[in-house]
C-alpha positions in Angstrom: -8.9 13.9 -88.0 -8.7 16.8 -90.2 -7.4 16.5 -93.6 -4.5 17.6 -93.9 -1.5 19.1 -96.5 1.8 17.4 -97.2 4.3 20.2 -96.6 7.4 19.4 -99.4 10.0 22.1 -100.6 9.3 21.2 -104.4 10.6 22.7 -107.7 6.8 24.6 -107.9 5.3 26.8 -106.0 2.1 26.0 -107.0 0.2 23.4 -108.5 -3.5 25.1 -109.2 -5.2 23.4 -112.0 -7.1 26.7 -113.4 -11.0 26.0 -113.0 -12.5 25.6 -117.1 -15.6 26.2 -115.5 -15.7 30.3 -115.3 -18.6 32.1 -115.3 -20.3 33.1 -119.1 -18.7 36.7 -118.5 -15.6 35.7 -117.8 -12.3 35.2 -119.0 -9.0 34.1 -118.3 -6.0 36.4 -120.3 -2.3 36.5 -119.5 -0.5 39.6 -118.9 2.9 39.4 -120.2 5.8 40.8 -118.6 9.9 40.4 -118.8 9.5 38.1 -115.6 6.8 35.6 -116.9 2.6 36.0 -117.6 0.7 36.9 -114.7 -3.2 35.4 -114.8 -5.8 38.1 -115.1 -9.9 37.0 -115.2 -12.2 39.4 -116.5 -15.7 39.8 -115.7 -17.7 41.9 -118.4 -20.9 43.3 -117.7 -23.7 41.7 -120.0 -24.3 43.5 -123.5 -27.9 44.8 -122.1 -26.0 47.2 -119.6 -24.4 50.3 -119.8 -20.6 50.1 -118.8 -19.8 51.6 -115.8 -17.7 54.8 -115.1 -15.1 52.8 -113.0 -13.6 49.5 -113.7 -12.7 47.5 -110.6 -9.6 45.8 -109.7 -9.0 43.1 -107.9 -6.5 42.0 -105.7 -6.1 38.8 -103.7 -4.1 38.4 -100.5 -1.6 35.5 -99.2 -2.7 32.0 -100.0 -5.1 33.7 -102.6 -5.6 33.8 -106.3 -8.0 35.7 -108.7 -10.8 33.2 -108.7 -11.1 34.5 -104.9 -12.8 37.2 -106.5 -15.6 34.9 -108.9 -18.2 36.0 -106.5 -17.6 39.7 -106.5 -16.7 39.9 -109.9 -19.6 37.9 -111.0 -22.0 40.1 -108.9 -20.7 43.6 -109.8 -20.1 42.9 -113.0 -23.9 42.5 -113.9 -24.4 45.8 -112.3 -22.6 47.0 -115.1 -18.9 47.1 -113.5 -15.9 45.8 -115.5 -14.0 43.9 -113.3 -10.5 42.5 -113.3 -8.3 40.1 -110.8 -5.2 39.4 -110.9 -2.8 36.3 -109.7 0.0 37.8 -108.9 3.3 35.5 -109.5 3.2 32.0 -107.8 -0.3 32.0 -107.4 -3.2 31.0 -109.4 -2.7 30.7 -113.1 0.1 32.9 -113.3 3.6 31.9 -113.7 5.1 30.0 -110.8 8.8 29.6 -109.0 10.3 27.9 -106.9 9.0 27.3 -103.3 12.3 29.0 -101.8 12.0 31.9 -104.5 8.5 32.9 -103.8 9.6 32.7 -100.3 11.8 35.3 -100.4 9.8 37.4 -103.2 9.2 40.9 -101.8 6.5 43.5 -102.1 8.1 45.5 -104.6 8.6 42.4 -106.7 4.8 41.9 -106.1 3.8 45.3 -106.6 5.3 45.6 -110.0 2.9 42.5 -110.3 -0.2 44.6 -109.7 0.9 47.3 -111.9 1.8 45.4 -114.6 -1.7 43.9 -114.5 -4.0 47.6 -114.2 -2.1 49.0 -116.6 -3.6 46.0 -118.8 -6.4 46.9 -117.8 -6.7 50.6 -118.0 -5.9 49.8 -121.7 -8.1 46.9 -122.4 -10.8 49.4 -120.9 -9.9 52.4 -123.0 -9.9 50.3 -126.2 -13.6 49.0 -125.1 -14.4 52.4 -124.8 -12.8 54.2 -127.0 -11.3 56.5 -125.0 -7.8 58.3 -123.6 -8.9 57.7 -119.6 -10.5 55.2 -117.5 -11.2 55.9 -113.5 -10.1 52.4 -111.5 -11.7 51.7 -107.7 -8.6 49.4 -106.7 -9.8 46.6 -104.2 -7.5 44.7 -102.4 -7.9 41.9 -99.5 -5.8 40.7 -96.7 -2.2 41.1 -97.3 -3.3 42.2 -101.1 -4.7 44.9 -99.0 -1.7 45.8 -97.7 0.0 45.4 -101.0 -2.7 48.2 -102.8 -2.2 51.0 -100.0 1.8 50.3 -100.4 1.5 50.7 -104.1 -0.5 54.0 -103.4 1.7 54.9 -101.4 4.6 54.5 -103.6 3.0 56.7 -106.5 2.8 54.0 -108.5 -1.0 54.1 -109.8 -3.6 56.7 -109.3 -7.1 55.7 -108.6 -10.8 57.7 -108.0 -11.5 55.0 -105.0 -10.2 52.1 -102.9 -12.0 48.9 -101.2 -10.0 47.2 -98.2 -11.7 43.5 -97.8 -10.1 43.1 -94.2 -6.7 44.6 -94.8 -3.0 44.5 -93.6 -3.3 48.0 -91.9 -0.7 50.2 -93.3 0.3 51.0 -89.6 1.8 47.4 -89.9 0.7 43.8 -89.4 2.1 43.3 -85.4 -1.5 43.1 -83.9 -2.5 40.3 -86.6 1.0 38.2 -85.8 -0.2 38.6 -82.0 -3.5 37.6 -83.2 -2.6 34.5 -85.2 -0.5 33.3 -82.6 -3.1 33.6 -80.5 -5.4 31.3 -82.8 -2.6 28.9 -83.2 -0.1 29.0 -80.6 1.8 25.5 -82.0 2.2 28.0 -85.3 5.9 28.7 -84.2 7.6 24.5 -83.1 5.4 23.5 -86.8 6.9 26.4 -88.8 10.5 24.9 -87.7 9.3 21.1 -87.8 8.6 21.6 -91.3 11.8 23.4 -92.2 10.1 27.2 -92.3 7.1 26.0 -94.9 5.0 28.6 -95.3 2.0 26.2 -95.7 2.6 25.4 -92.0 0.8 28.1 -91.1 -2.4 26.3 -93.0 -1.3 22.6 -92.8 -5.4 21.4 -92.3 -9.1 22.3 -93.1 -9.2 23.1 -89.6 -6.8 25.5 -89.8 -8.0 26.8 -92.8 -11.6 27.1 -91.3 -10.6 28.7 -88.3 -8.5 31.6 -89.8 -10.3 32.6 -92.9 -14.1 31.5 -92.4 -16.8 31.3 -90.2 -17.6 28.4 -88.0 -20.9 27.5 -90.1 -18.5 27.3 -93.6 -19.1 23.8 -94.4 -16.2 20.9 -95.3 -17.4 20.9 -98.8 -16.9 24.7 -99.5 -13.5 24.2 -97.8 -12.5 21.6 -99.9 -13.2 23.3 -103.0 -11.9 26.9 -101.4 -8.5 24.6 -100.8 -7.6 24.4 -104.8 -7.0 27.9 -104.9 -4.3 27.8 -102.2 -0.7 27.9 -103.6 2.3 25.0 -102.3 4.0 28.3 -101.3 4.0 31.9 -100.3 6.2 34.9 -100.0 7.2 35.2 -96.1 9.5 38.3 -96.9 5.9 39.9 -98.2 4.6 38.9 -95.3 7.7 40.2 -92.9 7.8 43.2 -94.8 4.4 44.4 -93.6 5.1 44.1 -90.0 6.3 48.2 -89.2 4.8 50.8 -91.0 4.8 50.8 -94.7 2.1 53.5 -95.7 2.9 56.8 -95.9 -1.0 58.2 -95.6 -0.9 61.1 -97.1 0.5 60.3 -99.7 -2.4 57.7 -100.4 -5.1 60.5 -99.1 -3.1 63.6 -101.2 -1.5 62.1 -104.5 -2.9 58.6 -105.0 -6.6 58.9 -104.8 -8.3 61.6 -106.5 -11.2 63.3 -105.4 -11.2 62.4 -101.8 -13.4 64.7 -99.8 -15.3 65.7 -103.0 -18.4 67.2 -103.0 -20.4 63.9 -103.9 -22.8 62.6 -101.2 -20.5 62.6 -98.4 -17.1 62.6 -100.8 -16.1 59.2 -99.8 -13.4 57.7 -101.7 -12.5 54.6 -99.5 -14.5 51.8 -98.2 -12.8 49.2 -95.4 -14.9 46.2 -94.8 -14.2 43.2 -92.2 -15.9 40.3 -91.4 -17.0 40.2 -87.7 -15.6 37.1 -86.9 -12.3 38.2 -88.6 -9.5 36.9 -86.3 -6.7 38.3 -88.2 -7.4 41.6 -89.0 -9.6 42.2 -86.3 -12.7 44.8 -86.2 -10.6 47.2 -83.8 -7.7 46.9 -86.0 -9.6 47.9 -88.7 -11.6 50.6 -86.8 -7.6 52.3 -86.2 -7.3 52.0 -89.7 -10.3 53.8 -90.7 -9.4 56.4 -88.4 -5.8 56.6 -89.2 -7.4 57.4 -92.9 -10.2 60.0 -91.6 -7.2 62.0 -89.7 -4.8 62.5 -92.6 -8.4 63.7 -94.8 -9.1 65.7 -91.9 -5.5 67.2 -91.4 -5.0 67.6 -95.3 -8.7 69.1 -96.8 -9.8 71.0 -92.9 -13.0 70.4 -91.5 -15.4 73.2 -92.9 -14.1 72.4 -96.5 -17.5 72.4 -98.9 -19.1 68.9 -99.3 -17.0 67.6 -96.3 -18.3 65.9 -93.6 -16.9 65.2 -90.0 -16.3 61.7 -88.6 -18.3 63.0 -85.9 -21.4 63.9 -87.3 -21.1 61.0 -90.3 -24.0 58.6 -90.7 -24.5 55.8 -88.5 -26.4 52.5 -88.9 -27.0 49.5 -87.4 -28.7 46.1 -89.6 -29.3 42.7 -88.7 -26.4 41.9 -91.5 -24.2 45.0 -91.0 -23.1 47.5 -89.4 -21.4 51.2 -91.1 -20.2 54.3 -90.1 -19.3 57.3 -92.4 -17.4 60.5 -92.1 -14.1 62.3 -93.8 -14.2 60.5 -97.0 -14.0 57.1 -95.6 -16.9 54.2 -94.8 -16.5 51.3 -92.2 -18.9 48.1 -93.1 -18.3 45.3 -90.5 -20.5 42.6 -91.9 -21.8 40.6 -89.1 -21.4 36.7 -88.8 -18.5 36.6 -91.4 -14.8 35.7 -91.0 -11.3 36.9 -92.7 -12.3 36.0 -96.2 -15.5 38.4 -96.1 -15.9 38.0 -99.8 -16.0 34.0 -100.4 -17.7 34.0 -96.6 -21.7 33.0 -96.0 -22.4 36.3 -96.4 -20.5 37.2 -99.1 -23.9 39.2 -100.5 -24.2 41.4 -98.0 -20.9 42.9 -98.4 -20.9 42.9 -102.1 -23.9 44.7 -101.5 -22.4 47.2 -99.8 -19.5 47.5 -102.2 -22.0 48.6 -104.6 -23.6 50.6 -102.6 -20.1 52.3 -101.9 -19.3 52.5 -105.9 -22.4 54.3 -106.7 -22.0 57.3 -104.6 -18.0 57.7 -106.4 
């Protein structure tokens, strides 16, 4: 039998015991804010490198925590990319509340989270450069995914790109409830067994495997991917996303600047899914993508200088990958890989397209 979670509506929502382990690059701050410090790991490229024109921010999704992002981070970094995650309240390192109150924490709460944490960074970067601007690519993942395009969408930070690691689609989150009942159709008597725990919806490896990996992820990479899961999670985050909550051209017009530039093929977001993703599914993501190159495409016209149709974009077909391109937005499905495309097997290839991605911006 599967090993599996005692559910228990404790004082904490979270017990993580922050890793002492980090990479040489990296290290753990604390963003301060009225509510309580928020975790933030920094990856810094290696002295030998010239910084990078963008920094890179990170942000995990439900049941996630900065060190989701080691991998990326690490990766990137040494490219020459500063790069920041963030734990947003409840989760990881940062401050945590009760189980009941991060249940009902919502995405504005959460959002202020994130904000509090680039601004952080957009200073820590200006200082290291010494200079009035920095450009951030935002990344976000999973529900974090959903929580960067409603930020965007808000007006609440401006960025020069954004990477969607299998997102909530700003459409809303119906399809992937359908989905995950689907995957675990017992989801709904367990949820009320255990008094509306949101860690029913992950009570075992199993569970975990089957959502967020591929079937080849071994027991002893779940096991250690299992410390980084919080005793709780915000459900009215997670409600909240159902119906529409992106306004997309506000995203497209105000939020991200230089979308449908002249450079290369003026692409300013990249959305990547794992193959094997169950939640946020590759067709979900492929009415995402195009939900994105109609409001470009509506907004900056079709002959405008530099800008290239969806229908005459590059195509291309790997043994690791597939991609599409047009109207300032690329698709990477990275075959073989689940939900959690960047801790997944094949975590390089993606990465690898990330940078590939960050170097045309």
């Amino acid at each position: 039998m599967a090993p599996s979670h005692a559910l228990q509506w404790s004082t904490h929502s979270n017990n993580y015991i922050p890793e002492t382990n980090l990479p040489s690059n990296t290290t753990r701050h604390f963003v301060q804010t009225s509510e309580g410090p928020l975790e933030l790991l920094v990856a810094d490229p290696p002295a030998t490198r010239q910084r990078r024109e963008h920094a890179l921010f990170f942000q995990h999704g439900a049941f996630g925590c900065a060190s989701t992002w080691l991998l990326y981070a690490t990766y990137l970094s040494q490219l020459g990319y500063p790069c920041y995650a963030l734990s947003l309240r409840g989760h990881g390192a940062s401050w945590a509340l009760g189980v009941s109150k991060l249940w009902c924490t919502t995405k504005a709460a959460l959002a202020r989270d994130m904000v509090a944490g680039i601004e952080w960074a957009k200073a820590e970067e200006m200082r290291k450069r010494g200079s009035n601007t920095v450009s951030i690519v935002l990344v976000g993942h999973s529900m974090g995914g959903g929580l960067v395009q409603y930020t965007l969408s808000k007006e609440l930070v401006t960025v020069t790109g954004l990477i969607l690691c299998g997102p909530a689609p700003g459409s809303g989150m119906l399809c992937t409830f359908i989905n995950f009942l689907r995957m675990d159709p017992l989801f709904v008597p367990r949820f009320l067994l255990y008094r509306l725990h949101p860690r029913a919806m992950l009570p075992t490896t199993i569970h975990l495997r089957r959502l967020f990996f591929s079937p080849q992820y071994s027991n002893d990479k779940l096991e250690n991917f299992n410390q980084y899961l919080p005793e709780s999670e915000s459900m009215v985050w997670v409600l909240g996303l159902i119906r529409k909550f992106v306004d997309f051209r506000i995203v497209v017009q105000q939020s991200i600047t230089g979308l449908g530039g002249s450079k290369h093929l003026g692409e300013r977001i990249l959305i990547l899914v794992g193959e094997l993703d169950v939640l946020m599914d590759v067709p979900m993501m492929r009415r995402l993508a195009t939900r994105y190159r109609d409001t470009v495409k509506q907004l900056i016209g079709e002959n405008r200088e530099g800008h290239v149709s969806s229908d005459e974009g590059d195509e291309a077909n790997t043994e690791t990958y597939t991609e599409n391109r047009g109207d300032g937005v690329r698709m990477v499905v990275v075959k073989g890989a689940g939900h959690h495309v960047q801790n997944d097997l094949q975590w390089e290839v993606g990465v690898q397209r990330v940078a590939d991605f960050l170097q045309q911006l």
